[in-house]
C-alpha positions in Angstrom: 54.7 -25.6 -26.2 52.7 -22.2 -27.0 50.3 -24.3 -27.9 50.2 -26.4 -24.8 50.0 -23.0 -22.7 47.0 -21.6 -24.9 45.2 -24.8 -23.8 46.2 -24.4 -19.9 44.8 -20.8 -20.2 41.3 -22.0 -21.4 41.0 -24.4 -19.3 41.9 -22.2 -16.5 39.0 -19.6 -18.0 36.3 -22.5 -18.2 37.0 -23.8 -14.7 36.8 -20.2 -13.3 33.5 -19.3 -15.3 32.3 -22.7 -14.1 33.2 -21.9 -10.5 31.7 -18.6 -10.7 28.6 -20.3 -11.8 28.1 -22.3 -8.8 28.9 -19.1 -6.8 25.8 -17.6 -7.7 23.5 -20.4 -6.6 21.9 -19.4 -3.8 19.4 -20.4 -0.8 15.8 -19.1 -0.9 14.2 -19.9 2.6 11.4 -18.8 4.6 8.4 -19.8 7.3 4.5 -19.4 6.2 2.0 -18.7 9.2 -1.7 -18.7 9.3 -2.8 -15.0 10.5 -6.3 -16.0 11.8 -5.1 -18.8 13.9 -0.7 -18.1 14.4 -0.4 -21.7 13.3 2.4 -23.0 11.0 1.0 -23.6 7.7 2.3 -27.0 5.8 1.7 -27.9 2.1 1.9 -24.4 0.7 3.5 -24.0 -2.8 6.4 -21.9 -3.6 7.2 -20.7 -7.0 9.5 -18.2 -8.8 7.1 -17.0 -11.2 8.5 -18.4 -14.9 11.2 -20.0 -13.5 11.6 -23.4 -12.5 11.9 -23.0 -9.1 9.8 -24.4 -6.6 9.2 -25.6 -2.7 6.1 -27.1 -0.7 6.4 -25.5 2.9 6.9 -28.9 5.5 5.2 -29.2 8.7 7.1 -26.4 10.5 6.1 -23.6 8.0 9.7 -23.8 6.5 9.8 -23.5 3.0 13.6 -23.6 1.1 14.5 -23.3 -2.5 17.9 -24.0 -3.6 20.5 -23.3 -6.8 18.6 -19.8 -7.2 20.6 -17.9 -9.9 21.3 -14.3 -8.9 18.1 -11.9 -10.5 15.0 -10.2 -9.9 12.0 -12.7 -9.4 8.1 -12.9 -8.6 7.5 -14.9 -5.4 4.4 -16.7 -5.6 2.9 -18.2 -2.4 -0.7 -20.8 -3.1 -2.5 -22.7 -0.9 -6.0 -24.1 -0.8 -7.8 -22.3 1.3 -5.9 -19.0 1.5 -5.9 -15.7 0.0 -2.6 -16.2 -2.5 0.5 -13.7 -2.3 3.0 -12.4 -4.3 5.9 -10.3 -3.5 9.0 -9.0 -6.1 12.1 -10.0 -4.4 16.0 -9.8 -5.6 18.4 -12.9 -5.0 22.2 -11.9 -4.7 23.0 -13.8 -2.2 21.5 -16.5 0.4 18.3 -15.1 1.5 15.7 -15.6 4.6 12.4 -14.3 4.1 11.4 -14.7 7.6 7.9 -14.7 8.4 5.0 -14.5 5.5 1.3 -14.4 6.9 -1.0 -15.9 4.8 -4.8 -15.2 5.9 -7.4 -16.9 5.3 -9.9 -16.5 2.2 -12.1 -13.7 3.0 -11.2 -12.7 6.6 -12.4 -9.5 8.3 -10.5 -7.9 11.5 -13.4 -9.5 14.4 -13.3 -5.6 15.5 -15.6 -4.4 12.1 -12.8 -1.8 10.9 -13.0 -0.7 8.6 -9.9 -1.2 7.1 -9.2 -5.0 6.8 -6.5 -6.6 9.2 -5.3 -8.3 6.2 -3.6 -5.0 4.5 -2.8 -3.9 7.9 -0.7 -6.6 9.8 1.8 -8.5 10.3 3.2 -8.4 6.1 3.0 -4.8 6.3 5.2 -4.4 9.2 7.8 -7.4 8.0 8.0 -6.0 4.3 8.7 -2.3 5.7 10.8 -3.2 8.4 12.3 -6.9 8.6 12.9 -7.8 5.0 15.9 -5.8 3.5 16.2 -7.9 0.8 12.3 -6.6 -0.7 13.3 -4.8 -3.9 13.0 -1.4 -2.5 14.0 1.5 -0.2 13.7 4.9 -0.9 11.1 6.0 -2.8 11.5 6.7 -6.3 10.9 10.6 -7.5 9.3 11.3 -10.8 6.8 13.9 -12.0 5.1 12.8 -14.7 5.1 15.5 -18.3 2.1 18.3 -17.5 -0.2 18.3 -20.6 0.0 21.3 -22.1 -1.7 24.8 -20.5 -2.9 22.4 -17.8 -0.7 23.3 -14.8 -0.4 20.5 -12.5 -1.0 16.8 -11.7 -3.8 14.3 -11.0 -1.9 12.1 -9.4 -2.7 11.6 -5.4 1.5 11.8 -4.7 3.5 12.6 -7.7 6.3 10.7 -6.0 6.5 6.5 -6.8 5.6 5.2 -3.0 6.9 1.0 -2.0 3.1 -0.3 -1.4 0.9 -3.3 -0.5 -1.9 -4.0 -2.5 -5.2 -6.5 -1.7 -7.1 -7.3 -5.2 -10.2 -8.2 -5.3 -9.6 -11.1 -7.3 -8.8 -14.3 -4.9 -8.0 -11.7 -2.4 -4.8 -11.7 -4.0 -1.9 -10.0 -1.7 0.9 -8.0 -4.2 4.3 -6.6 -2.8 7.6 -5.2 -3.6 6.4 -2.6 -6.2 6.6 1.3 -6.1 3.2 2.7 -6.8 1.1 5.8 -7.6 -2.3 6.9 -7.8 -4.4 8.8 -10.8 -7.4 10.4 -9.5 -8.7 11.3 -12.8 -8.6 8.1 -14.2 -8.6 6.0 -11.1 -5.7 3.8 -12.2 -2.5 2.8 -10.4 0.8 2.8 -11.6 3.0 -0.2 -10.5 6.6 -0.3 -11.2 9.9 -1.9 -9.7 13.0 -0.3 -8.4 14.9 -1.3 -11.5 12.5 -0.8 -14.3 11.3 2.6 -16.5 8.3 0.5 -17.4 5.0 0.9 -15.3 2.3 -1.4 -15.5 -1.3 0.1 -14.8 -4.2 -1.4 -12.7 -7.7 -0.4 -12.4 -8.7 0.5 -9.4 -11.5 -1.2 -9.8 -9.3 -4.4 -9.0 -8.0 -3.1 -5.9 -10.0 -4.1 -2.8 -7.6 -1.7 -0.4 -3.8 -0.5 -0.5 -0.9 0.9 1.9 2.1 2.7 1.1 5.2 4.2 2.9 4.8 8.0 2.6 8.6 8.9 1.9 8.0 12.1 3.6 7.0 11.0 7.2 8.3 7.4 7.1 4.7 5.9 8.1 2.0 3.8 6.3 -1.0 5.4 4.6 -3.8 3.5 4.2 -6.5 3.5 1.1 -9.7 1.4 0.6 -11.8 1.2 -2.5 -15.4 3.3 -2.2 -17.1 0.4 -4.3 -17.2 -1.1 -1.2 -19.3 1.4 0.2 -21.9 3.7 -0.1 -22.9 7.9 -0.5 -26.4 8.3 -0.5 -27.6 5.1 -1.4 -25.4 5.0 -4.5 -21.5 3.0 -5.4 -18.6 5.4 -5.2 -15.8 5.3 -7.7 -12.2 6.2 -6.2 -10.5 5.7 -3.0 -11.0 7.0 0.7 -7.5 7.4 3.1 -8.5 5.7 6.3 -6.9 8.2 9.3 -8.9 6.8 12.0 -10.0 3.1 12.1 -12.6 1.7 15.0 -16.0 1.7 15.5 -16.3 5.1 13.5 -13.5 5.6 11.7 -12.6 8.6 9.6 -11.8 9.0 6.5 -11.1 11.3 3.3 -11.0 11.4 -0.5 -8.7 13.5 -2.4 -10.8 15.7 -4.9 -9.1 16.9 -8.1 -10.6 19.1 -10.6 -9.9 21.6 -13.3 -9.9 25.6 -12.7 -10.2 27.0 -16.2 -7.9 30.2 -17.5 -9.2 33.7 -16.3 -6.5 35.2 -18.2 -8.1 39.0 -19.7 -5.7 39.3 -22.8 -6.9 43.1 -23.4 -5.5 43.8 -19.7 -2.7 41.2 -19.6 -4.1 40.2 -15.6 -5.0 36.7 -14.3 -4.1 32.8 -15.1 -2.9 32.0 -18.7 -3.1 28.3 -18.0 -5.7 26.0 -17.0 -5.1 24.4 -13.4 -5.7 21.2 -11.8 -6.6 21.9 -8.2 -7.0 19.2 -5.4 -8.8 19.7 -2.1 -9.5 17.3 0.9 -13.1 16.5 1.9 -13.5 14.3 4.9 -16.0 12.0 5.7 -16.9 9.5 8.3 -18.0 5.7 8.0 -21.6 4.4 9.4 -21.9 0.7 8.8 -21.6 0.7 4.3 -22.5 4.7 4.1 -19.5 7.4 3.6 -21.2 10.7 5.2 -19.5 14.2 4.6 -18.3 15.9 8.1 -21.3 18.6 9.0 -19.9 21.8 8.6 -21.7 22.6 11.3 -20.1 21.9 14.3 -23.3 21.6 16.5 -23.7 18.9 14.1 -21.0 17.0 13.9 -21.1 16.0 17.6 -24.2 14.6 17.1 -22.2 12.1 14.4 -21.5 10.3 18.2 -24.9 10.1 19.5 -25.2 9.2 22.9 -21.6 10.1 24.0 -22.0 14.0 22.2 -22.1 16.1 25.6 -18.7 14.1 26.6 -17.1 14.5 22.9 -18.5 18.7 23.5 -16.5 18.7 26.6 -13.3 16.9 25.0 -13.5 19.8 22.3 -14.0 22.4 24.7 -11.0 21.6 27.4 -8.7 20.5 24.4 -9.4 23.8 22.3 -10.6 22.0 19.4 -11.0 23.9 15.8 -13.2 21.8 14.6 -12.3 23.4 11.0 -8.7 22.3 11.0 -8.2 18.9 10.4 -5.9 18.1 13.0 -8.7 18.7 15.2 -10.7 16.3 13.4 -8.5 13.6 13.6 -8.0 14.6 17.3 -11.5 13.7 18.2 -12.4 11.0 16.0 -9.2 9.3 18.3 -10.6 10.5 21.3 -13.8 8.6 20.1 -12.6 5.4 19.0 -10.6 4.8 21.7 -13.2 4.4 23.8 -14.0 1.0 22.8 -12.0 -2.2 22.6 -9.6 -3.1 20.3 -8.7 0.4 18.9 -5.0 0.4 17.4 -4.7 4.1 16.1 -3.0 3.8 12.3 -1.6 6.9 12.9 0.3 8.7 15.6 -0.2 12.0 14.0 -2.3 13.0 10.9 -0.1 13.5 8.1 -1.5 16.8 6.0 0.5 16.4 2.8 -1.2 19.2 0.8 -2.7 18.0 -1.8 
């Protein structure tokens, strides 16, 4: 008899454990669309990376894997043709995707922004926004060890932002990871939500990024200066794009070292070394990054033919052209004038470096 119940009871755990298996099998779905054109986009493979699961999107865009354990996967999206994209998503229960925009290989925004519709549009907005099931949410906070006697940081926002990045290589579109930036070295930090582990990638991969600022809630945009040009020569690092359009406006986070000025025999001044970061803000001509005159006869002339109409939006909106909310202020002013300006920004957001 004991013996008869003993055998009940594991049968009762194995069905159970088997049930609860089968429980946490779930439905991947979602709909691929063509952002050039709006059109459905059929034939598209769908992978978990290293896992074997797998989808080919059918002729309405749809795209559905089933039996999906509960975990953390790597959503990879190919298809001839189009930039590829991967995202870092979490299954714990049935989950719709929506909408993922897939853009063709090397599309430009028709408008010659500077800052390419593809990091801009439609997967930005969805992953911030429309897909709750994205591994993230807040930002992560973390301030990295200071070396020692050097006070300070070099990283662009000590604080781990949820970003989208566009490599260089096949125009490669990554998502779901918390990132940060290291002026000094010109590397980014990628991490997930659940991880202590960060994974570092050269900027020199990284065609342009955007990230949530967790202070103000809004995008910030970054695009790589190999792309462009100071002087005639390549610049290494990144520019944040405030004002896209037909001369947008930009600037690049400077970070450098003030030494000790510490006077031991009179016990005044710093003991430590410093790192000190500073804005400089520059606009974009065609491939060339110029510095802002500091002259602000000059700068109006940056807008050649319409100067005396920019002179009079200074003048009547009490523009100090040494703040950089003034900046920003007429630079919109500018752009706006032609068609197809989206502002990026409602409001420049001054984070002190």
């Amino acid at each position: 008899m004991i013996r008869s119940k003993v055998l009940l009871i594991m049968i009762s755990l194995l069905t159970f454990s088997a049930n609860e298996l089968i429980a946490q099998r779930y439905s991947l779905t979602g709909i691929l669309r063509n952002g050039a054109t709006e059109e459905l986009i059929s034939g598209a493979q769908v992978t978990l990376k290293d896992f074997a699961f797998s989808a080919v999107s059918n002729e309405s865009g749809k795209f559905t894997i089933d039996s999906v354990f509960t975990n953390t996967y790597v959503l990879n999206v190919k298809m001839g043709g189009f930039q590829s994209y991967q995202a870092q998503i979490q299954v714990k229960d049935d989950l719709n995707l929506g909408v993922i925009t897939l853009f063709p290989m090397g599309f430009e925004d028709e408008t010659g922004a500077a800052l390419q519709k593809t990091i801009r549009a439609t997967n930005i907005t969805e992953l911030f926004n429309k897909r709750p099931n994205f591994i993230g949410g807040n930002s992560i906070y973390g301030i990295p060890p200071e070396p020692k006697k050097l006070q300070g940081n070099f990283y662009l926002d000590t604080k781990w932002n949820k970003a989208s990045i566009l490599l260089y290589k096949d125009e490669q579109l990554i998502e779901g990871y918390f990132v940060r930036y290291n002026i000094n070295s010109n590397n980014f930090e990628l991490r997930s939500e659940n991880s202590e582990d960060a994974t570092t990638v050269p900027g020199l991969r990284v065609r342009n990024i955007v990230w949530i600022d967790s202070e103000h809630g809004v995008p910030r945009y970054f695009i790589n200066g190999m792309d462009f040009k100071d002087e005639g020569s390549p610049i290494a690092g990144f520019f944040e794009v405030l004002v896209d359009g037909k001369l947008p406006l930009v600037r690049r986070t400077i970070a450098s070292i003030r030494e000790s000025n510490y006077n031991q025999a009179l016990m005044v001044g710093e003991p430590d070394d410093r790192v000190v970061k500073r804005y400089v803000y520059y606009y974009i001509e065609g491939k060339n990054v110029i510095e802002i005159p500091t002259n602000k006869k000059k700068i109006f002339t940056i807008f050649g033919e319409n100067q005396a109409e920019m002179e009079a939006f200074a003048e009547s909106n009490k523009l100090n052209l040494k703040e950089a909310s003034s900046l920003f202020s007429l630079f919109t002013q500018y752009n706006s004038k032609f068609e197809g300006f989206d502002p990026l920004l409602p409001k420049l957001i001054d984070n002190q470096p």
